[in-house]
N, C-alpha and C positions, 0 to 999 in steps of 0.2 A: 194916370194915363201913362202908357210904355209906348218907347219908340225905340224899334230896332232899325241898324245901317248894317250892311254887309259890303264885304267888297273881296276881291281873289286876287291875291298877288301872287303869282308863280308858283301856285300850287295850295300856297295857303287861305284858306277863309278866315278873315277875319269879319268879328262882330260886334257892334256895339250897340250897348243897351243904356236908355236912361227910364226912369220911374222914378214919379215922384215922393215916393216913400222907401224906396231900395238905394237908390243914387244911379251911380254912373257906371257900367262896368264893358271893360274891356277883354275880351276873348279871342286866342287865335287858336285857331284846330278843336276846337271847345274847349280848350282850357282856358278858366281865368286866370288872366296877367295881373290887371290894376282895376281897383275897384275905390270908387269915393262916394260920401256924403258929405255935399256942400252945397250950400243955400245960397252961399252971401257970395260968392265970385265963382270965374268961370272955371269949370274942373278941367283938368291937364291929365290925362290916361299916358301911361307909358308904358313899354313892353317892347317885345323883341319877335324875331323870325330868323330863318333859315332859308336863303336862296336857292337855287335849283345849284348853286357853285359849294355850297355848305357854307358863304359866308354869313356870319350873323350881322342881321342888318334890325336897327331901330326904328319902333314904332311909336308915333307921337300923335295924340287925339284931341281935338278940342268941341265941349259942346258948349254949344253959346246960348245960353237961355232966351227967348223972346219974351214976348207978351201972351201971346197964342201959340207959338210953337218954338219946337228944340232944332238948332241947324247943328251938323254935323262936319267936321275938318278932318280927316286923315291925311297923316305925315309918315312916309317911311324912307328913313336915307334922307331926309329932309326934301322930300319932293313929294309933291301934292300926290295922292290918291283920289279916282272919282267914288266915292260911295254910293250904293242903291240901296233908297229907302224903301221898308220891309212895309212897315207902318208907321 
């Protein structure tokens, strides 16, 4: 099962994907940044962007595994991002 999150921060799209056979992967502009395979604890995605000012500002993901579903966190600058889920 894949579950994509998107969300746009000043210009950027950012994407995240989990599958349960690929792992976790983290994309801004379509490039991949951070990508994981891990079963046993929560995966931590990291990466970067470019503000509309050109500073570089840090991105930080967390997907939390449930029981039935994947919840989605985005962090840039250390401040929450809302994400929309794709599927």
């Amino acid at each position: 099962m894949k579950s994509i999150w998107t969300a746009n921060y000043e210009g950027n799209l950012i994407t995240l994907e989990n599958n349960w056979f690929s792992g976790e992967k983290l994309f801004v502009n379509g490039k991949l940044q951070d990508c994981q395979v891990n079963y046993i604890t929560t995966p931590i995605l990291t990466g970067h962007l470019f503000n509309k000012e050109g500073m570089r500002l840090s991105i930080k993901a967390n997907l939390l595994p449930g029981f039935f579903k994947v919840t989605a966190m985005l962090f840039i600058d250390d401040a929450e991002v809302e994400l929309q889920k794709l599927r």
